[in-house]
PDB file of N, CA, C, O and CB in Angstrom:
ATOM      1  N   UNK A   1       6.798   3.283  -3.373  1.00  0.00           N
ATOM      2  CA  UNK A   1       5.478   3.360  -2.798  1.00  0.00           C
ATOM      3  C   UNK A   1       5.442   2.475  -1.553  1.00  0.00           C
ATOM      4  O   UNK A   1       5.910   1.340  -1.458  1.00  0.00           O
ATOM      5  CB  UNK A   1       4.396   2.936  -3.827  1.00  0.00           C
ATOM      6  N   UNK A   2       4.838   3.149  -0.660  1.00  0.00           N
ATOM      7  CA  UNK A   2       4.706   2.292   0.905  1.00  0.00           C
ATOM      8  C   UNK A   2       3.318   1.576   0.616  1.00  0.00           C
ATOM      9  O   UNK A   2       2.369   1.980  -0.055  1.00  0.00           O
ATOM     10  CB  UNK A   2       4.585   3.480   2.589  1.00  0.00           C
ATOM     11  N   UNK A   3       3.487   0.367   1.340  1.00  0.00           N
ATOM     12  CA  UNK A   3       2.349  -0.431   1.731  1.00  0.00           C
ATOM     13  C   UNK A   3       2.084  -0.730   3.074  1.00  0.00           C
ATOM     14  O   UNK A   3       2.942  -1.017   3.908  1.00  0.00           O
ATOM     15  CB  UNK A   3       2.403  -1.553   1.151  1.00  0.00           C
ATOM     16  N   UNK A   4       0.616  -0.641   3.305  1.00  0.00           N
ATOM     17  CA  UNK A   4       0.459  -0.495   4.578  1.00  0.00           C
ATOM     18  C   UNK A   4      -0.323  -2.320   4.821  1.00  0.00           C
ATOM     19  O   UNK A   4      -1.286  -2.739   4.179  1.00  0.00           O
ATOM     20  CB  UNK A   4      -0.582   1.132   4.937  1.00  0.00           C
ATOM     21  N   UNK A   5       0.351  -3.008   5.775  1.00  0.00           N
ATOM     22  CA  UNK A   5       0.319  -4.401   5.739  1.00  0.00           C
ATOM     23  C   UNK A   5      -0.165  -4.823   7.111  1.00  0.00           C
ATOM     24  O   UNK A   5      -0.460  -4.133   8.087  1.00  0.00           O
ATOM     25  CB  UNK A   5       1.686  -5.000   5.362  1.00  0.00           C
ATOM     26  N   UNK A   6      -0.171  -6.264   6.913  1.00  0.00           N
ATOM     27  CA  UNK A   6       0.033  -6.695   8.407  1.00  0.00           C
ATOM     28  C   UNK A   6       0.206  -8.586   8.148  1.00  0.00           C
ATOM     29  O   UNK A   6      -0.160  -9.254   7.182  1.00  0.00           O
ATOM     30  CB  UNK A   6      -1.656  -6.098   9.576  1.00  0.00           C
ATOM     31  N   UNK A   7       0.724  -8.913   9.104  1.00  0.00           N
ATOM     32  CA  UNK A   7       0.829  -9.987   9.319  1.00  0.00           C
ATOM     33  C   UNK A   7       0.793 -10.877  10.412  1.00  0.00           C
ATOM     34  O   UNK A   7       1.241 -10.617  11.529  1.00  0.00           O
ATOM     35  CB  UNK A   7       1.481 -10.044   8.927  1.00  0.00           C
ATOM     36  N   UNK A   8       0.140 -12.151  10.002  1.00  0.00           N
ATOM     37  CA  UNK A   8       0.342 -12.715  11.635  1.00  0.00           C
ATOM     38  C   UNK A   8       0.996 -14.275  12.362  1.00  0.00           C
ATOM     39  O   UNK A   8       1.055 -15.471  12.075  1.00  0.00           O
ATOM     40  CB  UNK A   8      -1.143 -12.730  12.138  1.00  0.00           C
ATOM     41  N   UNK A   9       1.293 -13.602  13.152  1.00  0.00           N
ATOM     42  CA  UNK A   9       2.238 -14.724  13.976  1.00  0.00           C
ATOM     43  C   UNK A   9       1.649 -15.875  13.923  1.00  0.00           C
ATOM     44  O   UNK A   9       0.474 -15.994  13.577  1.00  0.00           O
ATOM     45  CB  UNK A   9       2.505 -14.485  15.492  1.00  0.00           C
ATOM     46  N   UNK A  10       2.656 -17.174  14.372  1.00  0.00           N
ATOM     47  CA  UNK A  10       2.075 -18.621  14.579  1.00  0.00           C
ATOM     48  C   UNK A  10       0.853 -18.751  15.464  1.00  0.00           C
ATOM     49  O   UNK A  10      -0.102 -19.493  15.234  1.00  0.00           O
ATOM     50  CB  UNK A  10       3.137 -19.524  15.206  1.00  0.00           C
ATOM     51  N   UNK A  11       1.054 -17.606  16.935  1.00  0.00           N
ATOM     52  CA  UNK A  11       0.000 -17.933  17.785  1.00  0.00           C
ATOM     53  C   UNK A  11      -1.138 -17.024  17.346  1.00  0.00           C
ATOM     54  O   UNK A  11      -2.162 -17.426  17.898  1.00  0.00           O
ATOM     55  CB  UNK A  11       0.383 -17.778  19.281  1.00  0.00           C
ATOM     56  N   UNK A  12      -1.360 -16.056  16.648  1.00  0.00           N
ATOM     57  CA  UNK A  12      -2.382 -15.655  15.833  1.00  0.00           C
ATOM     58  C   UNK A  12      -2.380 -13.859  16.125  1.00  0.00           C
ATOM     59  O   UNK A  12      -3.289 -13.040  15.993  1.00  0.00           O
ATOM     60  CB  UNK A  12      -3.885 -16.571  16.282  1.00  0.00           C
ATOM     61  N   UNK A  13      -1.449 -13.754  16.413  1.00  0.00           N
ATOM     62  CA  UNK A  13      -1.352 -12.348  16.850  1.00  0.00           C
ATOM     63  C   UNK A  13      -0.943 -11.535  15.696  1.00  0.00           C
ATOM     64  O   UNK A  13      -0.235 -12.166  14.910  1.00  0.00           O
ATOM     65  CB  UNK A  13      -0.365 -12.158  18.011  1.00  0.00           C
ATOM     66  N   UNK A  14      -1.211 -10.176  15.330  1.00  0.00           N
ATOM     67  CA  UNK A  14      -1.209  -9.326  14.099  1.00  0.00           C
ATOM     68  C   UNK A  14      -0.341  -8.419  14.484  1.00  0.00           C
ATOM     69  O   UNK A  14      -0.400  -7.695  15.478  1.00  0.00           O
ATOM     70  CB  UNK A  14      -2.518  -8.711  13.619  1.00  0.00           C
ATOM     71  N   UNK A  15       0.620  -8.490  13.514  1.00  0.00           N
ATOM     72  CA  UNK A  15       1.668  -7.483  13.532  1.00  0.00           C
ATOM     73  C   UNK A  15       1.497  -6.758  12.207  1.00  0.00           C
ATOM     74  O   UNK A  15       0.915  -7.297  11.267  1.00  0.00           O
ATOM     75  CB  UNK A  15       3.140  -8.109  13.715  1.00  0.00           C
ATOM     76  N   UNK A  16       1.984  -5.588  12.138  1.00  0.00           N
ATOM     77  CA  UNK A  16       1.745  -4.493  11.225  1.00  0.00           C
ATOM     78  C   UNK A  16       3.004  -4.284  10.441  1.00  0.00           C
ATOM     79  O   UNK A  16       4.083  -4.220  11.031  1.00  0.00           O
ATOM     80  CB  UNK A  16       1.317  -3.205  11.962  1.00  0.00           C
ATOM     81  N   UNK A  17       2.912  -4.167   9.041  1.00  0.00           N
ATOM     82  CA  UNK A  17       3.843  -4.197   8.338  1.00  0.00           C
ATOM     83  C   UNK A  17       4.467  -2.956   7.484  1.00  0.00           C
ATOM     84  O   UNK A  17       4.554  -3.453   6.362  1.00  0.00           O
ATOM     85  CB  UNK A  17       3.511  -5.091   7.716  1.00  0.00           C
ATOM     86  N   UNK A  18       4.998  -1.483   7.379  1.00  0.00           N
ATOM     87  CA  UNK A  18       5.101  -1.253   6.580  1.00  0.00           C
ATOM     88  C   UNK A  18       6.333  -1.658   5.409  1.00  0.00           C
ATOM     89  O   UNK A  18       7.293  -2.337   5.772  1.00  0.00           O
ATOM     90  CB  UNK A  18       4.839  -0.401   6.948  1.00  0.00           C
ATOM     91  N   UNK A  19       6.227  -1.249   4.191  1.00  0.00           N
ATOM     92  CA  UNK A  19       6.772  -2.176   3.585  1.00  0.00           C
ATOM     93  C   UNK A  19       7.203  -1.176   1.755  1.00  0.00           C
ATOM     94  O   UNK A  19       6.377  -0.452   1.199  1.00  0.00           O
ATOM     95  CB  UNK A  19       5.507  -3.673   3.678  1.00  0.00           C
ATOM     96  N   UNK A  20       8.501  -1.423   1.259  1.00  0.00           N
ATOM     97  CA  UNK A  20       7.818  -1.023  -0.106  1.00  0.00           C
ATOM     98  C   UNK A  20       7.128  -2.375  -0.946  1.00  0.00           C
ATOM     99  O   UNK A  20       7.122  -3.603  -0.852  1.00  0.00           O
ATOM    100  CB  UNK A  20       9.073  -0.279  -1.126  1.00  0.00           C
ATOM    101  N   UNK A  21       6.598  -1.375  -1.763  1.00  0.00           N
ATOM    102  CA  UNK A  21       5.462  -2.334  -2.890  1.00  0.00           C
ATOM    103  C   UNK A  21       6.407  -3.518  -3.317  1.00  0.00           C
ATOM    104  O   UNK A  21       5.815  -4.543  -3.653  1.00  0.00           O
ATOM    105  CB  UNK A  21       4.845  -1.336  -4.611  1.00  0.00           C
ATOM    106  N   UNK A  22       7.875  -3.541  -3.359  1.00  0.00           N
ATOM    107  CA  UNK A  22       8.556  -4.474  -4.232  1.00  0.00           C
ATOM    108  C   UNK A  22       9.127  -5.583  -3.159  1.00  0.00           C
ATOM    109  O   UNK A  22       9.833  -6.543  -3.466  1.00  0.00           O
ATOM    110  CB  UNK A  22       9.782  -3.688  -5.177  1.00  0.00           C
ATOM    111  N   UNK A  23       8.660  -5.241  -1.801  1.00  0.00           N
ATOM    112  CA  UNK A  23       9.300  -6.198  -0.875  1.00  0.00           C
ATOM    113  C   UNK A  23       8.673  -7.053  -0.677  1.00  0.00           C
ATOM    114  O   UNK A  23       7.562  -6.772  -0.229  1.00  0.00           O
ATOM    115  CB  UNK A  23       9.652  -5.867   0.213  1.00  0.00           C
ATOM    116  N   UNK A  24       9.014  -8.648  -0.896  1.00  0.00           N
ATOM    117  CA  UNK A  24       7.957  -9.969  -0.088  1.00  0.00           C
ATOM    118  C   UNK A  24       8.338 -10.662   0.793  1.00  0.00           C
ATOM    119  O   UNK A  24       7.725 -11.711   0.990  1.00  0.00           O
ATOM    120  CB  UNK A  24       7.505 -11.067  -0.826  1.00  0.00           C
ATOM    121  N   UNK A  25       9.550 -10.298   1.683  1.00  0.00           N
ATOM    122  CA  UNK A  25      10.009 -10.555   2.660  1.00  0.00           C
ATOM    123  C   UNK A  25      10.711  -9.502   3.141  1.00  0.00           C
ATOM    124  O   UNK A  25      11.274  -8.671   2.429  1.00  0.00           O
ATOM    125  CB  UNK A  25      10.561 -11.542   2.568  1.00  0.00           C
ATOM    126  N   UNK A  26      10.694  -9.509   4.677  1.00  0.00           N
ATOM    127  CA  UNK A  26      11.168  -8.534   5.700  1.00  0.00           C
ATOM    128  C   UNK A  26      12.552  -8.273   5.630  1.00  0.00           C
ATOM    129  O   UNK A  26      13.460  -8.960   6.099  1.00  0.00           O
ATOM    130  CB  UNK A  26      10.885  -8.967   7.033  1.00  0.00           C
ATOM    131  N   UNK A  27      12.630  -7.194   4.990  1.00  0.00           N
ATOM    132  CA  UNK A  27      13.968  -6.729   4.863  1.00  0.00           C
ATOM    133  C   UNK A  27      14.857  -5.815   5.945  1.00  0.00           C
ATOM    134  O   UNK A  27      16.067  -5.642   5.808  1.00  0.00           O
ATOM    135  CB  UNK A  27      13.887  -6.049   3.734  1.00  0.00           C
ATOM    136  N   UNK A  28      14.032  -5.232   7.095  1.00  0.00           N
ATOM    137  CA  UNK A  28      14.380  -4.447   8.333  1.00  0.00           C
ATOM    138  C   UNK A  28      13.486  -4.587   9.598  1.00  0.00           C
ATOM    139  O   UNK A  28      12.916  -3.738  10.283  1.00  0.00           O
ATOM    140  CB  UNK A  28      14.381  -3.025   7.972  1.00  0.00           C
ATOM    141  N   UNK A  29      13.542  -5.683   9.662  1.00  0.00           N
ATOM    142  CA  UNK A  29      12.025  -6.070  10.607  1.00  0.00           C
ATOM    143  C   UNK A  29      12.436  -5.034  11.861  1.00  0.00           C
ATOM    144  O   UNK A  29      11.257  -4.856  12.167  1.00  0.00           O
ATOM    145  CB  UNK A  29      11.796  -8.185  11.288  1.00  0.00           C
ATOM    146  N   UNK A  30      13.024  -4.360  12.654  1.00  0.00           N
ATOM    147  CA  UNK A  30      13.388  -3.778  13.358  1.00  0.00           C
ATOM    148  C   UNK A  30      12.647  -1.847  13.320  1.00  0.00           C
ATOM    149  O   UNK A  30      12.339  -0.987  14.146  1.00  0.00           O
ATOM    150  CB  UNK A  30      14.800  -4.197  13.118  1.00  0.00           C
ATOM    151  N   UNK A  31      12.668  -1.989  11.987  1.00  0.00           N
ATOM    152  CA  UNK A  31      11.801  -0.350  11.529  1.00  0.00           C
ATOM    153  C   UNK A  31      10.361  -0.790  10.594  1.00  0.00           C
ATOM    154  O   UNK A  31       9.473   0.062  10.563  1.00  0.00           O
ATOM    155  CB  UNK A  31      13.097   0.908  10.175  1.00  0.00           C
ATOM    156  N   UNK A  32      10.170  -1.879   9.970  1.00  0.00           N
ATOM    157  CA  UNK A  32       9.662  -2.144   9.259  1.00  0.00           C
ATOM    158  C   UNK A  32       8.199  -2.730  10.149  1.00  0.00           C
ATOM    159  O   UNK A  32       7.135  -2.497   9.575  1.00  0.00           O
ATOM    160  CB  UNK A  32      10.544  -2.848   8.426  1.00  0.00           C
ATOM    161  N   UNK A  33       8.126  -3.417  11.410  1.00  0.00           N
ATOM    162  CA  UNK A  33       7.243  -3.967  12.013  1.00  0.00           C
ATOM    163  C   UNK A  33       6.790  -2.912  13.411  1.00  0.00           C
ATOM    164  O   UNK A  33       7.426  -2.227  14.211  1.00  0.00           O
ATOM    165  CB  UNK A  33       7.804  -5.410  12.288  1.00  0.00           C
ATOM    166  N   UNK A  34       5.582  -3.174  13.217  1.00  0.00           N
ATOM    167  CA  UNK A  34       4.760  -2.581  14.531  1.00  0.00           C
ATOM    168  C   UNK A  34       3.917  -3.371  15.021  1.00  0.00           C
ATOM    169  O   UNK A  34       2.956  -3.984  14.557  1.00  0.00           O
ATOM    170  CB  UNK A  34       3.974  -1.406  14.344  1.00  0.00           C
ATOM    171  N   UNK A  35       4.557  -3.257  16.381  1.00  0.00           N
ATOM    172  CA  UNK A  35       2.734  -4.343  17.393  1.00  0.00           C
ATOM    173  C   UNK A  35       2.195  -3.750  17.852  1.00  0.00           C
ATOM    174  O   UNK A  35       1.218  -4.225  18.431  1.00  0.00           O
ATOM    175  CB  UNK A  35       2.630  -5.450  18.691  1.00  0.00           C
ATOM    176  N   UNK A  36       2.472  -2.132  17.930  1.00  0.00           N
ATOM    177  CA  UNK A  36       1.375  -1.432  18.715  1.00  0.00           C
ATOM    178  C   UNK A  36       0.603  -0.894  17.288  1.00  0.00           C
ATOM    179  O   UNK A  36       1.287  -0.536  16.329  1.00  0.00           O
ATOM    180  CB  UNK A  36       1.998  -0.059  19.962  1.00  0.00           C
ATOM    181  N   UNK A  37      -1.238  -0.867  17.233  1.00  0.00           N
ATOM    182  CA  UNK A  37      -1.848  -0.161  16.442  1.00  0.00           C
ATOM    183  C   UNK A  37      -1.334   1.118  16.289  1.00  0.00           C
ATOM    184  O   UNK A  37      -0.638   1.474  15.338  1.00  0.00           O
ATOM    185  CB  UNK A  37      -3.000  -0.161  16.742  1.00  0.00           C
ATOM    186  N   UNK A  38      -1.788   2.035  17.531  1.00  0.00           N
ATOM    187  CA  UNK A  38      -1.880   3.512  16.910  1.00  0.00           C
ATOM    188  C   UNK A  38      -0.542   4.141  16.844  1.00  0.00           C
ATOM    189  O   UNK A  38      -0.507   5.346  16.596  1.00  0.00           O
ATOM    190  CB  UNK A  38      -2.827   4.500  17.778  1.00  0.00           C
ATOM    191  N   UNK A  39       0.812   3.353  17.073  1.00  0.00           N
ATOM    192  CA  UNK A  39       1.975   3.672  16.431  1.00  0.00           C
ATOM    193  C   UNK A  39       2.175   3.539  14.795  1.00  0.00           C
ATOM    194  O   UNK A  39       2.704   4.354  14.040  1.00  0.00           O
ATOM    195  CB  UNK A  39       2.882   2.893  17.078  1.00  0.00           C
ATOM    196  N   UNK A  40       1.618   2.325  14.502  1.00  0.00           N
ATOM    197  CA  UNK A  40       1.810   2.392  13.136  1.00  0.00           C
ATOM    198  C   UNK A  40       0.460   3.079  12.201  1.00  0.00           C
ATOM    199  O   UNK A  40       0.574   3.346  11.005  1.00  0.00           O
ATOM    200  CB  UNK A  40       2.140   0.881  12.736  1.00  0.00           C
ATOM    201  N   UNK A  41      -0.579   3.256  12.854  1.00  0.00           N
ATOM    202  CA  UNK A  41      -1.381   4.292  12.596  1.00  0.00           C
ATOM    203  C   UNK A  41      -0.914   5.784  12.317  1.00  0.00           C
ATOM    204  O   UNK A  41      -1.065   6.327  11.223  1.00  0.00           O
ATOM    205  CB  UNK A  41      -2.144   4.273  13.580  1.00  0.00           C
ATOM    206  N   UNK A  42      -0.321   6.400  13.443  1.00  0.00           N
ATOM    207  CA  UNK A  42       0.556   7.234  13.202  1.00  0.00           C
ATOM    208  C   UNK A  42       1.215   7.832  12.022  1.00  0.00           C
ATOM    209  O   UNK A  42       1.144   8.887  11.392  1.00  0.00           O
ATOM    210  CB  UNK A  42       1.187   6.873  13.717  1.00  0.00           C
ATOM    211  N   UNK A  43       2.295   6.048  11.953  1.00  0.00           N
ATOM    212  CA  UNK A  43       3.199   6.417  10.871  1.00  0.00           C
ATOM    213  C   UNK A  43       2.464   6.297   9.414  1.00  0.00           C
ATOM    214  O   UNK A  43       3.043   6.822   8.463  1.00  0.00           O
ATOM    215  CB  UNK A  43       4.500   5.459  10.949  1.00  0.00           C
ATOM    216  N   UNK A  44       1.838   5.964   9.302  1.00  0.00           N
ATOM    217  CA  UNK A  44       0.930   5.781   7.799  1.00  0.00           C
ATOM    218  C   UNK A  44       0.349   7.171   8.283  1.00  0.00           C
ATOM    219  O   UNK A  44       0.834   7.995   7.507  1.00  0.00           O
ATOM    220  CB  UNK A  44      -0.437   4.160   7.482  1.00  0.00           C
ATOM    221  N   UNK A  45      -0.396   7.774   9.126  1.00  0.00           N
ATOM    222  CA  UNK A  45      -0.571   9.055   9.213  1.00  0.00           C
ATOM    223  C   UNK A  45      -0.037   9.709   8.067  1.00  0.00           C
ATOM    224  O   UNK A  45      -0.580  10.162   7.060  1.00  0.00           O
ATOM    225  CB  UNK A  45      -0.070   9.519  10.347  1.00  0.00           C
ATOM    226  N   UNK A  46       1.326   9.650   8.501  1.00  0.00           N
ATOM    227  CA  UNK A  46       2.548  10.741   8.018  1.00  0.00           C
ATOM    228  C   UNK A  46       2.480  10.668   6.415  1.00  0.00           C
ATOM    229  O   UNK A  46       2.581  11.657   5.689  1.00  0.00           O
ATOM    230  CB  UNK A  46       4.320  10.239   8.621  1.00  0.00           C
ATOM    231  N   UNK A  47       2.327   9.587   6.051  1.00  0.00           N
ATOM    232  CA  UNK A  47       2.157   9.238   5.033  1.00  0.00           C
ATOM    233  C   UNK A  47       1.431  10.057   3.727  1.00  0.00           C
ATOM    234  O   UNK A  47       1.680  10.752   2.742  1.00  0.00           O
ATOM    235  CB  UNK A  47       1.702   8.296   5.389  1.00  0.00           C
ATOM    236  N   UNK A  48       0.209   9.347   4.595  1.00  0.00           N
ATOM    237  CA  UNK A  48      -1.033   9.914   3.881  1.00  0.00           C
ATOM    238  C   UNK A  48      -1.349  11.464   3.647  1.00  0.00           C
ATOM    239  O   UNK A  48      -2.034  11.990   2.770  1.00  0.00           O
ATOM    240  CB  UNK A  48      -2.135   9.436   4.620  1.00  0.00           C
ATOM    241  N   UNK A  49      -0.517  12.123   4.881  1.00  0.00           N
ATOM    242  CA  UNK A  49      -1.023  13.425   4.749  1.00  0.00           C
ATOM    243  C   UNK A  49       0.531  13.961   4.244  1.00  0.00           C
ATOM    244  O   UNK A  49       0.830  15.154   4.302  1.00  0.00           O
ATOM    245  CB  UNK A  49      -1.809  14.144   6.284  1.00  0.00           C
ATOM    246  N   UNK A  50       1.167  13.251   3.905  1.00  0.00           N
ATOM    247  CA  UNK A  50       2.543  13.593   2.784  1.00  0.00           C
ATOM    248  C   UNK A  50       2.232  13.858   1.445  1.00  0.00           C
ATOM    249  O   UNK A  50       2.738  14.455   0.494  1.00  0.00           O
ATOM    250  CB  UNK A  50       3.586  12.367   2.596  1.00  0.00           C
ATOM    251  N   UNK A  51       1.221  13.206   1.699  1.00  0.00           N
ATOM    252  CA  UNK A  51       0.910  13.153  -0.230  1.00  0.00           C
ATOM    253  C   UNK A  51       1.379  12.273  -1.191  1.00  0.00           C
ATOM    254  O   UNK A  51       1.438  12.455  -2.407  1.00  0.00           O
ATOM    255  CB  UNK A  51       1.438  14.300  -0.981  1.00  0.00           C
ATOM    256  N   UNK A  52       1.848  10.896  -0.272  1.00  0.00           N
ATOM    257  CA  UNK A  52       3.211  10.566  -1.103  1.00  0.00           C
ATOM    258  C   UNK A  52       2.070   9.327  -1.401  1.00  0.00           C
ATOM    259  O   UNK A  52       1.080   9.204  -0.679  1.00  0.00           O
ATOM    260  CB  UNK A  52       5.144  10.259  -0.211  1.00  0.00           C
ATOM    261  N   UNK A  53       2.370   8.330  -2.687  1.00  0.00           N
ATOM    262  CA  UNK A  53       2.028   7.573  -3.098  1.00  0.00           C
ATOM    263  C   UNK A  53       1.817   6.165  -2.160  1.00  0.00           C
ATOM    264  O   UNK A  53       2.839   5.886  -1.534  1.00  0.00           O
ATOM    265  CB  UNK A  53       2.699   7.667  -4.024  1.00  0.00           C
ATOM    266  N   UNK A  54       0.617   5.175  -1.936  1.00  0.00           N
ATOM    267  CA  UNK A  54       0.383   4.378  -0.714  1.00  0.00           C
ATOM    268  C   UNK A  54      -0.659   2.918  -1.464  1.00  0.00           C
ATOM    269  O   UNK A  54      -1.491   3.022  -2.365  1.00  0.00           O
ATOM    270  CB  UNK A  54      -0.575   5.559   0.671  1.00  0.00           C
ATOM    271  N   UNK A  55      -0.286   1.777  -0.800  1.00  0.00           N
ATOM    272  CA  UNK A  55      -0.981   1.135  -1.049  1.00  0.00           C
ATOM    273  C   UNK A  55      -1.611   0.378   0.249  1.00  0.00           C
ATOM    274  O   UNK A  55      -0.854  -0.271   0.970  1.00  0.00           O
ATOM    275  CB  UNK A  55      -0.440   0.563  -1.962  1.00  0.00           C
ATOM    276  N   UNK A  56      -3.057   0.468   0.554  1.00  0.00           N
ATOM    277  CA  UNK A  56      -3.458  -0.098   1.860  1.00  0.00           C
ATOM    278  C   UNK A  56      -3.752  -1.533   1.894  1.00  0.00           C
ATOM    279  O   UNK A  56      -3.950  -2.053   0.796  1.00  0.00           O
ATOM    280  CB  UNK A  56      -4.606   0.572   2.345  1.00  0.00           C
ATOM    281  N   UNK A  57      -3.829  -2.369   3.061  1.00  0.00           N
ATOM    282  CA  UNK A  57      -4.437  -3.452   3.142  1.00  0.00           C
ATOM    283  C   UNK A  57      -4.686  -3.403   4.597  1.00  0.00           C
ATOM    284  O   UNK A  57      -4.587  -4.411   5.297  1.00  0.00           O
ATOM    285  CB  UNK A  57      -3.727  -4.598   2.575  1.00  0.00           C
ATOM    286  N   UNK A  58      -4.955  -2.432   4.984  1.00  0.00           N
ATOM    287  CA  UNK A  58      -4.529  -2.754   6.843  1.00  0.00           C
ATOM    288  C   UNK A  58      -6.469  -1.560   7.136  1.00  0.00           C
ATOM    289  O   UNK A  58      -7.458  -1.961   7.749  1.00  0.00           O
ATOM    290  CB  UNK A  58      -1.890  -1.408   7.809  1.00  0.00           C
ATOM    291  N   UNK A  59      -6.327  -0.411   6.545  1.00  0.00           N
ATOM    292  CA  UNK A  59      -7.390   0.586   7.000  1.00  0.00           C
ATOM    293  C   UNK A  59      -8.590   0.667   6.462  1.00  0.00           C
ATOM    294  O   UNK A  59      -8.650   0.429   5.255  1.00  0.00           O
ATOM    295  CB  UNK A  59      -7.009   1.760   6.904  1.00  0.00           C
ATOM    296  N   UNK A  60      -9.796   1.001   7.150  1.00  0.00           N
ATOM    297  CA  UNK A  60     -10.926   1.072   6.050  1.00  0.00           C
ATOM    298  C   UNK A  60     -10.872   2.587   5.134  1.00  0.00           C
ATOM    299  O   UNK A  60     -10.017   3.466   5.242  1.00  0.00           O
ATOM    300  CB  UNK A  60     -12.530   0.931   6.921  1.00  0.00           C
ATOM    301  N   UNK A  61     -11.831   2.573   4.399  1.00  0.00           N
ATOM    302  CA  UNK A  61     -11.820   3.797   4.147  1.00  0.00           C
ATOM    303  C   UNK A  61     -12.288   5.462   4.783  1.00  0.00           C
ATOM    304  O   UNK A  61     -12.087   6.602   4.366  1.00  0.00           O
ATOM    305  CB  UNK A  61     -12.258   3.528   3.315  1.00  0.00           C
ATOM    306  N   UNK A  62     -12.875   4.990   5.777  1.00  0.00           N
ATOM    307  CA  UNK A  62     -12.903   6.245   6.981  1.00  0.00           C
ATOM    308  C   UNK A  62     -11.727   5.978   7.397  1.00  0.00           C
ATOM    309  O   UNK A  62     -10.868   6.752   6.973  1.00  0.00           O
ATOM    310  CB  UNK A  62     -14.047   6.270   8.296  1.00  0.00           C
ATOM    311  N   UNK A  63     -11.415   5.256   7.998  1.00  0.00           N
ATOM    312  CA  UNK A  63      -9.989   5.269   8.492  1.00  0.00           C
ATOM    313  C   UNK A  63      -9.030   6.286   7.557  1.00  0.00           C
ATOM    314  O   UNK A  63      -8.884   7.463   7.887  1.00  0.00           O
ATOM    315  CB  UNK A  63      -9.398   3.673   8.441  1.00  0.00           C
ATOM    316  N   UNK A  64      -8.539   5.855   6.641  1.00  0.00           N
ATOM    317  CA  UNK A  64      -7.878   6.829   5.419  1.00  0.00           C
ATOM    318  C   UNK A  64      -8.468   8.226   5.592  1.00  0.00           C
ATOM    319  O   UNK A  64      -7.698   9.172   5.757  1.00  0.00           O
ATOM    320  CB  UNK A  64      -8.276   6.273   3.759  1.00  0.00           C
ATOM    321  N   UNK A  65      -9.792   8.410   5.564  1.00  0.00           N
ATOM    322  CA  UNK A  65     -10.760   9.867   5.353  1.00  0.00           C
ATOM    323  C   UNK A  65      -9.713  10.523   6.299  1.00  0.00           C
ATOM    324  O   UNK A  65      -8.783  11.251   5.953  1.00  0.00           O
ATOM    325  CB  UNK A  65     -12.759   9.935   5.980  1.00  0.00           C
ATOM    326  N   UNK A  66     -10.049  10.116   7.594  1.00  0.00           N
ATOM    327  CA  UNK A  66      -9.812  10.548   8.935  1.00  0.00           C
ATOM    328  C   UNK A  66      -8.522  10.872   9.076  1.00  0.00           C
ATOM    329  O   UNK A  66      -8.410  11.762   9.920  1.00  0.00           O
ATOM    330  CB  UNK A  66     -10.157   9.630   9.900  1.00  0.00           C
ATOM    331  N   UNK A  67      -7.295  10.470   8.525  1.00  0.00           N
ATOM    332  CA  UNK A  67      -6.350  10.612   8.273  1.00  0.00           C
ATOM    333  C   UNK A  67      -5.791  11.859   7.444  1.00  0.00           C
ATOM    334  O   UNK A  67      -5.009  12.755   7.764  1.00  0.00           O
ATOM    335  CB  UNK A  67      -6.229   9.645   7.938  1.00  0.00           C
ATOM    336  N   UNK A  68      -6.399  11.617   6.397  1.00  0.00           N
ATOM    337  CA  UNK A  68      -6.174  12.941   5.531  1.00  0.00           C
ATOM    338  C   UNK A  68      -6.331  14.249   6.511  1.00  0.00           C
ATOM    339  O   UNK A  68      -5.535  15.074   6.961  1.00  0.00           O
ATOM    340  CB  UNK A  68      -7.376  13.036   4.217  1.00  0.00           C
ATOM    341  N   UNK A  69      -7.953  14.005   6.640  1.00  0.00           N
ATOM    342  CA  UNK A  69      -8.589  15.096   7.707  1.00  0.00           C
ATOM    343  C   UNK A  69      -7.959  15.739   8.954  1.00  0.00           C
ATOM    344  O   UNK A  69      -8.332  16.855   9.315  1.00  0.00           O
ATOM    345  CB  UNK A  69      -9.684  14.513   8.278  1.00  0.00           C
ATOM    346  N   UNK A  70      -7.077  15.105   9.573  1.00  0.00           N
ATOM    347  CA  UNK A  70      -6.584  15.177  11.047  1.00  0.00           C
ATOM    348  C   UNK A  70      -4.873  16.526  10.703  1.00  0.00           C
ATOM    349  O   UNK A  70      -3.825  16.411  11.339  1.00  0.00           O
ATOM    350  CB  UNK A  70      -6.057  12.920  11.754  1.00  0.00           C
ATOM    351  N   UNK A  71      -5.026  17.230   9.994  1.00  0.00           N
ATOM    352  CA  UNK A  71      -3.775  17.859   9.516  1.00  0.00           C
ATOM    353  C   UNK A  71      -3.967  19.241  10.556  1.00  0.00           C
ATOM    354  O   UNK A  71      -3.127  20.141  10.548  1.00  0.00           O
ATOM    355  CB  UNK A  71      -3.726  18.174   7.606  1.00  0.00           C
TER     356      UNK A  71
END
């Protein structure tokens, strides 16, 4: 199961995490991190409208709606 995350830097800046559910440290920070929003928006896109199993901490719930919706 993917989790949709984020985290933030020393100087306070938010980076976006996806992640599986069993990871608590960055295991591919190279595919695993996004600093642009609507890139990793995107990729949780893909996600969501996969059907595949997800855990959020990053979107509201329109956000999610809108997602589904956008197919």
């Amino acid at each position: 199961m993917k989790v949709f995350d984020s985290i933030y830097t020393a100087d306070g800046f938010e980076i976006y995490w996806l992640h599986e559910h069993t990871d608590t440290t960055l295991q591919n920070p190279e595919n695993d991190l996004y600093q642009l929003d609507y890139e990793f928006y995107e990729v949780c896109q893909e996600i969501v409208q996969s059907g595949a199993d997800f855990e959020n901490y990053v979107f509201s719930d329109k956000q999610l709606k809108d997602m589904r919706n956008d197919k």
